[in-house]
GUTORVEX-637819 format. One record per residue (C-alpha): residue number from 1; x, y, z. Coordinates in pm, 1 decimal. Each point is the difference from the previous one (the first is absolute). Layout:
<ketors>
+-------+----------+----------+----------+
: gukol :        x :        y :        z :
+-------+----------+----------+----------+
:   NUM :        X :        Y :        Z :
...
+-------+----------+----------+----------+
</ketors>
This chain:
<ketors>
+-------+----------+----------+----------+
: gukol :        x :        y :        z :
+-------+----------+----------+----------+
:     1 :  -3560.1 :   1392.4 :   1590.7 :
:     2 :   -270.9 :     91.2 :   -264.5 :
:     3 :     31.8 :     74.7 :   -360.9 :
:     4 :     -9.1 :    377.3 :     74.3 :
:     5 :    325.0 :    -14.9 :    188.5 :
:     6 :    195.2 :   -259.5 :   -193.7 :
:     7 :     56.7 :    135.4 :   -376.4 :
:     8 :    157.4 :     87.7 :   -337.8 :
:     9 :    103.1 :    362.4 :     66.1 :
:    10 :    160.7 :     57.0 :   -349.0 :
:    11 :   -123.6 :    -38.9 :   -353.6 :
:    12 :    180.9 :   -252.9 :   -202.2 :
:    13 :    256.8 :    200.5 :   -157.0 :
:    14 :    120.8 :    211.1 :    330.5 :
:    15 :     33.0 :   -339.9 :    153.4 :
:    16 :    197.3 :   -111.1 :   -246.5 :
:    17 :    212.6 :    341.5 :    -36.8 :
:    18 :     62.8 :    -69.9 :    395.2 :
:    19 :    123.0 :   -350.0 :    -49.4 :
:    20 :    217.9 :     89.8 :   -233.5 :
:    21 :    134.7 :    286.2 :    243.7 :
:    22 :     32.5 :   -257.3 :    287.8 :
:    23 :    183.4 :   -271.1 :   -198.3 :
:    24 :    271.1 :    238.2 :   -107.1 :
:    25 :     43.9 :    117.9 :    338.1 :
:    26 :     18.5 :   -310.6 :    124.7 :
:    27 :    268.2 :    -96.0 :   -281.2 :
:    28 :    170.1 :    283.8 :     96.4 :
:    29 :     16.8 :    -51.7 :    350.8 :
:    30 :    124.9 :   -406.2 :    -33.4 :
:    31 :    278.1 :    120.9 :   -206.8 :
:    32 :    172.7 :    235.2 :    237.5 :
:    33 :   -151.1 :    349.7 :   -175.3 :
:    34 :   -182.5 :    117.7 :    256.7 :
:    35 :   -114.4 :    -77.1 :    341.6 :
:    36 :    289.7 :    180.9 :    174.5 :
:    37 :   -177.4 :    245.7 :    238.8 :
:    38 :   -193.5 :   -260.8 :     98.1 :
:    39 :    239.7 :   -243.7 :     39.6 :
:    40 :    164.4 :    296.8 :    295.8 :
:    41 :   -288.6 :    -33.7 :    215.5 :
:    42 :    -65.6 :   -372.7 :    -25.2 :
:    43 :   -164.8 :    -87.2 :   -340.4 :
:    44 :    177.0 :   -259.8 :   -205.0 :
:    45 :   -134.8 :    -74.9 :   -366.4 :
:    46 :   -264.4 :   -301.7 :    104.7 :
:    47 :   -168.1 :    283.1 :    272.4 :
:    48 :      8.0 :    250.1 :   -235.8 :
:    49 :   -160.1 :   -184.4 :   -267.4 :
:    50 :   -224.6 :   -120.1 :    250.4 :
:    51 :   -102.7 :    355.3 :     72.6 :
:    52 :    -75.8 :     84.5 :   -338.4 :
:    53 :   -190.6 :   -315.6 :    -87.3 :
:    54 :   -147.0 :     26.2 :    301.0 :
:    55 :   -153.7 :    349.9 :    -47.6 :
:    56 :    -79.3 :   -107.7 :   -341.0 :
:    57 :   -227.8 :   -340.0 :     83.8 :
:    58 :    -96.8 :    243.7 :    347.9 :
:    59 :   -218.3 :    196.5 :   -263.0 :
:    60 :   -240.7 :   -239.5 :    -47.5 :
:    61 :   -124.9 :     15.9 :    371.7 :
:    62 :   -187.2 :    267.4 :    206.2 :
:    63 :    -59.3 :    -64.6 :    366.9 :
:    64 :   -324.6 :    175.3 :     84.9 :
:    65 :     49.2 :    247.4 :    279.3 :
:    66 :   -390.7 :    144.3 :     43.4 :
:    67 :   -333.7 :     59.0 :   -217.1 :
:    68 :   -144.6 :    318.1 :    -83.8 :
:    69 :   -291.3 :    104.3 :   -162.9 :
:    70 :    -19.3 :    224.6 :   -273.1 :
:    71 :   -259.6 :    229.6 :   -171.1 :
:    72 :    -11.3 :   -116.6 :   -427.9 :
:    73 :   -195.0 :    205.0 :   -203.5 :
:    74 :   -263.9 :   -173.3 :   -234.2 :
:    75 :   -127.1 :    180.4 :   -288.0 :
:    76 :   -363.2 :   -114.0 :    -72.5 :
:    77 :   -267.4 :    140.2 :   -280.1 :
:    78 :   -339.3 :    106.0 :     62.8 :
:    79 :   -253.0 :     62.9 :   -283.6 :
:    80 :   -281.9 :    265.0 :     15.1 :
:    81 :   -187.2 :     35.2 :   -280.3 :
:    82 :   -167.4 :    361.6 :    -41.2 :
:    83 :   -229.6 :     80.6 :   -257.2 :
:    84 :    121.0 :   -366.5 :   -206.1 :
:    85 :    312.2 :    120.5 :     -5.2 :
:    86 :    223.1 :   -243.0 :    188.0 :
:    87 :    286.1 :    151.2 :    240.2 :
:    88 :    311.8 :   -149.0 :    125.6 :
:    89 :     79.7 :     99.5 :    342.4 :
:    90 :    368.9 :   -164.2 :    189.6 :
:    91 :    -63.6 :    -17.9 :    322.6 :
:    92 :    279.6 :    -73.4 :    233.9 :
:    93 :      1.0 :   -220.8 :    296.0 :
:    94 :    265.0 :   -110.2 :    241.6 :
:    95 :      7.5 :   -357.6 :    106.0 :
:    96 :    243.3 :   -130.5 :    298.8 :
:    97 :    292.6 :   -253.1 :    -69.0 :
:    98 :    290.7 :   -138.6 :    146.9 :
:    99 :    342.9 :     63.9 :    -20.3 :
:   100 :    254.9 :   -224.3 :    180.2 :
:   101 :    337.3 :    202.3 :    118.7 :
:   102 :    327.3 :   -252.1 :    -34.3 :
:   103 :    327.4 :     -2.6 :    -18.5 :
:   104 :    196.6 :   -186.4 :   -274.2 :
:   105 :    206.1 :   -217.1 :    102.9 :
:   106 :    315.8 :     57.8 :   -335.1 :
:   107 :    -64.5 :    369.8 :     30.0 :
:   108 :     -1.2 :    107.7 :    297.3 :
:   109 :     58.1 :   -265.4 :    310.8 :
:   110 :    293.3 :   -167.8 :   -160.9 :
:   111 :    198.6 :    339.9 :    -92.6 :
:   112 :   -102.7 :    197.7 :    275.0 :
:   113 :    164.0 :   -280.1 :    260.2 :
:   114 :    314.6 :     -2.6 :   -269.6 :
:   115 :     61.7 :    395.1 :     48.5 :
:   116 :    -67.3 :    -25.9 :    397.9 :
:   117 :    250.6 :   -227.1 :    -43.4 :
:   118 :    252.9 :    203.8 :   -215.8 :
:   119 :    -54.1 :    307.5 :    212.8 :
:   120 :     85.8 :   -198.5 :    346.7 :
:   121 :    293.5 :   -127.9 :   -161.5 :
:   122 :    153.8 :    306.6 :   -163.4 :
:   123 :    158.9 :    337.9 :    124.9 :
:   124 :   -157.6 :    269.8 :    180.0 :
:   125 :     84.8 :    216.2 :   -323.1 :
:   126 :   -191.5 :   -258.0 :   -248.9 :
:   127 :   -312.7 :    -17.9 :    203.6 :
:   128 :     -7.2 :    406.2 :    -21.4 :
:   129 :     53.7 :    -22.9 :   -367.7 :
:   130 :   -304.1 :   -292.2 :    -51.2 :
:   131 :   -215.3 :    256.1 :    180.2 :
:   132 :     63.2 :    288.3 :   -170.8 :
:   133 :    -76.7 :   -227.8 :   -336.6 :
:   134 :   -276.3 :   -125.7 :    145.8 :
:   135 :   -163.0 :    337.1 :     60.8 :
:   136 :    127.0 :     68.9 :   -378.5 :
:   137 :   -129.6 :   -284.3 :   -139.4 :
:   138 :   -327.6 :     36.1 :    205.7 :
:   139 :    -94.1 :    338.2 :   -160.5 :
:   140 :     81.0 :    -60.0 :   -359.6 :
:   141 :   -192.3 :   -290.0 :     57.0 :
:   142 :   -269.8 :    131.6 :    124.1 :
:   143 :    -53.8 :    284.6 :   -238.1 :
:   144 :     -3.8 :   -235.0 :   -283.5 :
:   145 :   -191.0 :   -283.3 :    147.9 :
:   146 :   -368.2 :    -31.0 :   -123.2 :
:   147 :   -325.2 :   -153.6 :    144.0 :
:   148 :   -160.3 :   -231.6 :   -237.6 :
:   149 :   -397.5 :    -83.1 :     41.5 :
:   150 :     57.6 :   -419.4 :     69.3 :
:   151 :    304.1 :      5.7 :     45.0 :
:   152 :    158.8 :    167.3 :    285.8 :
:   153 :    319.5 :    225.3 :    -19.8 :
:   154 :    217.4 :      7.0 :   -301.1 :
:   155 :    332.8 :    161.4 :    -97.6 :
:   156 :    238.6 :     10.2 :   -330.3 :
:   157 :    222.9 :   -343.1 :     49.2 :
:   158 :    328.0 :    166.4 :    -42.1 :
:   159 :    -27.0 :    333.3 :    183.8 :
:   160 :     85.5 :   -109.1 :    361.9 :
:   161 :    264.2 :   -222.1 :    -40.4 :
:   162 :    194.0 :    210.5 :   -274.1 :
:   163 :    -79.3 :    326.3 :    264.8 :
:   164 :    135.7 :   -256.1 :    291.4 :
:   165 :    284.9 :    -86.0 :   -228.8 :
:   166 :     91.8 :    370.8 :    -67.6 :
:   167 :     -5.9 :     73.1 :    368.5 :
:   168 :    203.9 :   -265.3 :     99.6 :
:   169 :    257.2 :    132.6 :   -304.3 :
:   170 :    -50.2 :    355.0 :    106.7 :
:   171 :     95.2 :    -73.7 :    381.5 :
:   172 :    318.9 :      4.3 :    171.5 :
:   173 :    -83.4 :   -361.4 :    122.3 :
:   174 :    262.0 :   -289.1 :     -5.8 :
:   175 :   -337.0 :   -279.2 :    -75.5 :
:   176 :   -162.3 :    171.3 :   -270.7 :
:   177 :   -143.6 :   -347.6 :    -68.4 :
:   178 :   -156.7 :     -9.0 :    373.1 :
:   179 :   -140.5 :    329.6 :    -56.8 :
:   180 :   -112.7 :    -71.1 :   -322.8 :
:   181 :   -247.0 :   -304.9 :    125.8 :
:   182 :    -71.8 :    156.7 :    303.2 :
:   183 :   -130.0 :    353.3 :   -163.7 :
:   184 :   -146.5 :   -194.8 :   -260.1 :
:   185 :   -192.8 :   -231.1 :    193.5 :
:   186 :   -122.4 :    208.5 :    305.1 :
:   187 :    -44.3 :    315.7 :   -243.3 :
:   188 :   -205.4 :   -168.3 :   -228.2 :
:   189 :   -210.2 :   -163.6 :    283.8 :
:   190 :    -47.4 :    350.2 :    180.5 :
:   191 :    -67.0 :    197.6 :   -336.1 :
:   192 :   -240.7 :   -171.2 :   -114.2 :
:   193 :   -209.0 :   -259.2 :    223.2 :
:   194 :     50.6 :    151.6 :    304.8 :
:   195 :    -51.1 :    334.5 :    -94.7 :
:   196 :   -317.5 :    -31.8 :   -154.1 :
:   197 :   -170.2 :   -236.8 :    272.9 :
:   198 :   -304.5 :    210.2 :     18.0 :
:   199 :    -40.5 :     -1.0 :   -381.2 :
:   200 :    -28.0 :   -351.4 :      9.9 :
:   201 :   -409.0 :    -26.0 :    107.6 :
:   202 :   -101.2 :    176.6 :   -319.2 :
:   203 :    173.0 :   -169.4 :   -255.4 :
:   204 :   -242.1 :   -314.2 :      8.6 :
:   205 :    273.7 :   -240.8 :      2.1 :
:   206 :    -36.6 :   -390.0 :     88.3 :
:   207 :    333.3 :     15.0 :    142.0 :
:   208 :    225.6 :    265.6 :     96.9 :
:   209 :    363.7 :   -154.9 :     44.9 :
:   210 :    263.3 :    209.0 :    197.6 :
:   211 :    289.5 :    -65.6 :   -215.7 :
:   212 :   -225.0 :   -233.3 :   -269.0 :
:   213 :    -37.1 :     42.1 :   -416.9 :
:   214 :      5.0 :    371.5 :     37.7 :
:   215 :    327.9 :     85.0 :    127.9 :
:   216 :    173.4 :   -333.1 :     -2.0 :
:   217 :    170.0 :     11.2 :   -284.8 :
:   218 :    177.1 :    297.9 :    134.7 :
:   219 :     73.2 :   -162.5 :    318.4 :
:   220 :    124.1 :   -325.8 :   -179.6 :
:   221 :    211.7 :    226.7 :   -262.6 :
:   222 :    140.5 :    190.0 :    336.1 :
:   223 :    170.9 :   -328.2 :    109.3 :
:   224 :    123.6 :    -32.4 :   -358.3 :
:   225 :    173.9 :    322.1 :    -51.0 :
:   226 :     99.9 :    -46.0 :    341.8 :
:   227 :    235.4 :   -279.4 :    -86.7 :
:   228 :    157.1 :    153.7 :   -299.6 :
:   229 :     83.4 :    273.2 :    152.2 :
:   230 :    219.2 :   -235.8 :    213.0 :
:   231 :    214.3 :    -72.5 :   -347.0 :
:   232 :     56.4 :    404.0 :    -31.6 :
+-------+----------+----------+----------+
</ketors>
């Protein structure tokens, strides 16, 4: 794998702000606080930790899944000079580049084969409820998701997950905690990367992650809110 798919996704002081988040998780799930709904479908504390470590680390790596090329604009100057009198004239040119399509391995791969696995486990009733979050999730997300020039996709950290949280509260479901990961997760994922696919050519980016730096942090704060809402 090359430097382009193997990376820091966060700046110093999210990644830090994350740790923190993980390690009291973790703490709370190794003294008996949490954990619960997952412990009813199979989880105990070690494979739930290992989940959300596992998403965590997972966000450093991007398996590439195709290359495409994309139009950049270049600004340029041209000079004319008329009557000595020097003009300044931008010119704009678009070059080709190359943007590799992945998949990250902490935000999407690892979570996505946690909620197929919550959903096969669970009621008829629960799965309905994830979906209807999902779709919930999915909109809100999208409508406040943003295309950044470089970087790919972005949305605000803590809208998905609270929205997945608040449907999962909402609901008439006996996992809220199943639905909350689940919405949160495969909302997030659909709302904003999957969505906005054919955006992805003109943004100019190196690397455009399905589940990487730009949404992320709401998929990884899904899982989180997830497992609180266990201690409810």
């Amino acid at each position: 794998m090359s430097r382009k798919t193997i990376y820091f996704p966060h700046s110093l002081l999210v990644f830090a702000i994350l740790l923190i988040i993980l390690a009291f998780a973790v703490g709370l799930i190794f003294i008996s606080v949490i954990g619960l709904a997952f412990a009813e479908v199979g989880f105990n504390p070690i494979a739930t930790t290992l989940i959300l470590v596992g998403t965590f680390v997972g966000s450093y790596i991007n398996i590439p899944l195709l290359k495409i090329k994309t139009k950049v604009p270049v600004i340029t100057d041209e000079f004319v000079t008329f009557f000595g009198v020097l003009y300044r004239i931008p010119k704009v040119e678009y070059g080709e580049a190359i943007t590799v399509i992945a998949v990250n391995v902490g935000g999407a791969l690892v979570p996505i084969a946690v909620s197929i696995y919550l959903l096969y486990k669970t009621t008829a009733a629960v799965v309905l409820y994830s979906f209807i979050s999902v779709a919930v999730v999915a909109l809100v997300t999208h409508a406040v998701a943003r295309p950044v020039k470089g970087v790919g996709i972005v949305t605000p950290v803590f809208i998905p997950p609270l929205t997945a949280a608040l449907m999962a509260l909402i609901l008439p479901t006996s996992a809220p905690s199943i639905v909350a990961y689940v919405a949160g997760v495969l909302g997030t994922l659909t709302g904003a990367d999957l969505s906005n696919l054919k955006i992805i050519p003109k943004l100019g980016a190196p690397v455009a992650s399905i589940g990487g730096a730009g949404t992320f942090d709401g998929v990884f704060l899904s899982g989180i809110i997830a497992v609180l809402l266990a201690a409810l």
